[in-house]
N, C-alpha and C positions, 0 to 999 in steps of 0.2 A: 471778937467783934461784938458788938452791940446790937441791941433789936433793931434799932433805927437802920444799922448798916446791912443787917443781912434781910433786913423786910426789901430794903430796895435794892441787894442783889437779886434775892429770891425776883422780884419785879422787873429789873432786866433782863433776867436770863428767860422770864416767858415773855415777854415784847420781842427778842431778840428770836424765841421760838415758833412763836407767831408769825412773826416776818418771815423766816424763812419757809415755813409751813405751804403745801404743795396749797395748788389753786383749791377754793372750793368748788364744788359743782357746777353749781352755777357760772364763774367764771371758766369753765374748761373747754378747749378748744372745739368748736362745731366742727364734724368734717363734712364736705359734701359730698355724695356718692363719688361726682368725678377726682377727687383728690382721693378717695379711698382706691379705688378700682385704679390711679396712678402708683398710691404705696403698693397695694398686692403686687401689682404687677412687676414693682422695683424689688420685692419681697424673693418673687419667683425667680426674677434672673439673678438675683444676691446667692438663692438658694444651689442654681446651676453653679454658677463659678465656684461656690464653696464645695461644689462637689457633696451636696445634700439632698439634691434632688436629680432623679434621674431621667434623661432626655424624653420618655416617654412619658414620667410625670410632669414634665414642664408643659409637655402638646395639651396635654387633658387638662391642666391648669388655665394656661394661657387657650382653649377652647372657653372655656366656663367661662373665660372674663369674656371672650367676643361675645358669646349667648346669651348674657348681662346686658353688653352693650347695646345690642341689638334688639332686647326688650324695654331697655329702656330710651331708645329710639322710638321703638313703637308707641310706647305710654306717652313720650309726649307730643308724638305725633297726633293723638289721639286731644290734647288737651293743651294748646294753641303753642306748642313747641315749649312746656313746661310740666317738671313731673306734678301729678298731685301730690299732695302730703300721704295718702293711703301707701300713692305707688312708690314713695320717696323711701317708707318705711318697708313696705316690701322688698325695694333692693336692698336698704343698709340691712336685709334680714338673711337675703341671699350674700351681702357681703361679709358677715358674719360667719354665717357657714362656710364660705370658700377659704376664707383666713385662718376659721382652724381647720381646717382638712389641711391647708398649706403649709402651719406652722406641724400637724402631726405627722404630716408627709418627711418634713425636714429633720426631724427627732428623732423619729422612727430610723431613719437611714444614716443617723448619725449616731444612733443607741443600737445598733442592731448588737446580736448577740451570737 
């Protein structure tokens, strides 16, 4: 091959990597609390049918989501039926924590030993 030929392989093989290359930041998906607090929740009954969480961790799971929802009822009952940006971050903070407790819940009982 020649330089001229392998300069513009070398060139489309990083255009070609590029393109496929995942989003950046900036373009990645925003989720809203209610679409998150909709995945956990699809998360937790995935996790019962799979037989990785057990009935009593499902109650305590799917409690925590009602306790969510119901404070975050209240916040924007509080601030003309919309969350603020503080309380917004607040729950995507509580829904952080409940997803992994969910995701170590479902590991745990599938790694037991």
């Amino acid at each position: 091959m020649t330089k001229r030929k392998t300069t513009l392989a070398v060139a489309a093989t990083l255009a070609l990597l590029l393109a496929c290359s995942p989003l950046l930041p900036s373009e990645a998906k925003k989720w809203t609390v209610t679409q998150r607090l909709e995945k956990i929740s699809k998360e937790i009954d995935e996790g019962r049918t799979g037989n990785e969480l057990t009935v009593k961790q499902v109650d305590d799971l799917k409690k925590e989501i009602s306790n969510i929802k119901e404070r975050m009822e209240g916040m924007k009952a509080k601030n003309a039926n919309k969350l603020s940006i503080p309380d917004t971050n607040k729950i995507h903070k509580e829904l952080n924590d409940l997803s992994v407790r969910t995701l170590k819940l479902r590991l745990d009982n599938v790694y037991k030993t």
